[in-house]
N, C-alpha and C positions, 0 to 999 in steps of 0.2 A: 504494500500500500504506500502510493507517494508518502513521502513526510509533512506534506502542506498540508493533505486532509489527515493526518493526523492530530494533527497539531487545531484543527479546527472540530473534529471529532470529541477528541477527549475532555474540552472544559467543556461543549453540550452535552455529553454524558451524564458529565458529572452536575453541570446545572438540573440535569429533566432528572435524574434519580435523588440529587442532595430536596429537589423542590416537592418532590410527591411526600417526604417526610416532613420538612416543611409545614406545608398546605398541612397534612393532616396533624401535625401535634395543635399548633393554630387551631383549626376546627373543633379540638376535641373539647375547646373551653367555651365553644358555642352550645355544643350535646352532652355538659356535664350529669345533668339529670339523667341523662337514659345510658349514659358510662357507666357510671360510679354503681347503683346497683347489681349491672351484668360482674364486676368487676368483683364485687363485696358477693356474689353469688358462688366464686370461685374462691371463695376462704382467705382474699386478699386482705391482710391486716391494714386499717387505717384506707380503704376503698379511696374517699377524694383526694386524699394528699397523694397517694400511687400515682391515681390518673394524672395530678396536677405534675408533681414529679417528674414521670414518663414523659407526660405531653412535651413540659419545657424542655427535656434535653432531647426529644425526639427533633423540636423545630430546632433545636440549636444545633446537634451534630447536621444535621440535611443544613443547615444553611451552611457549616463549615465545609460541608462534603462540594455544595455546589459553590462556594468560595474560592476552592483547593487551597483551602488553611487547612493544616493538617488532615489531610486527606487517608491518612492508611488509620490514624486514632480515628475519626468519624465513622468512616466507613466499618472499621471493626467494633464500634461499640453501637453501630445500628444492625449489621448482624446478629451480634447476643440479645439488642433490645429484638428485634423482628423474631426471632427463634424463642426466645422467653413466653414474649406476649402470643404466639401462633400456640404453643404447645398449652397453655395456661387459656387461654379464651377464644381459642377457635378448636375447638374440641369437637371435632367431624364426629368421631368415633362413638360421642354419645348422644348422635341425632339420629332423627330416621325421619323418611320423606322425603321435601323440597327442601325444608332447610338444613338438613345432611348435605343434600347437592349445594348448596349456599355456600355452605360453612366449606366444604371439602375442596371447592373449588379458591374458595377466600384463603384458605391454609396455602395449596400449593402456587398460586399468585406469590404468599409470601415465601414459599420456599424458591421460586424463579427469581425474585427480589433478592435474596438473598444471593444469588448465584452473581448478580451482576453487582453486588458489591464486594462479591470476592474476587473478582476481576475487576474491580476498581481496584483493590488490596495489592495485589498481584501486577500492575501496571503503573500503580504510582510509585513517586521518588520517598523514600521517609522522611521528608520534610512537607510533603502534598505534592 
């Protein structure tokens, strides 16, 4: 691949992936009421302050990720967030129906999510 669309490639990347974490930590303090329950339903101690927690460093690593301020810390601590929160509340495994297919489908979204930041991991310098 020339090096010119590389080089124009990779901080769009990283903007549309740092920006979908973003948008959604942002969002989740518009939907606190219908969060915090799903949240506290899964035995999470202290329900609102998680969600609040999670949200804020959700928008903060994505906005660092689509920065490329520290790009290989964002990107790996939105991994472990993406892989935490999927196996902890999006629990296919204990649906059945439509919202099995929902949820099961919303799980490996974030496991494909996951994948293209471990090829952001694997492509950036250690410094972003």
């Amino acid at each position: 691949m020339p090096t010119e669309l590389q080089l124009l490639l990779w901080p769009l990347g990283r903007l549309l992936l740092g920006s979908l974490f973003m948008i959604a930590g942002i969002r989740h303090f518009f939907i606190l009421d219908s969060l915090v329950p799903k949240v506290a339903s899964r035995g999470v101690p202290a329900p609102k302050f998680t969600v609040m927690a999670a949200s804020v460093f959700q928008a903060l690593a994505g906005l660092a990720l689509a920065a490329g301020w520290q790009t290989v810390w964002a990107a790996t601590g939105l991994v472990v967030f993406t892989l935490v929160v999927s196996v902890m509340l999006v629990n296919f495994w204990d649906m059945k129906g439509a919202e099995r297919g929902k949820a099961f489908n919303t799980f490996f979204s974030n496991v494909s999510i996951t994948g293209g930041l471990l090829v952001t991991i694997a492509h950036a310098t250690p410094a972003g």
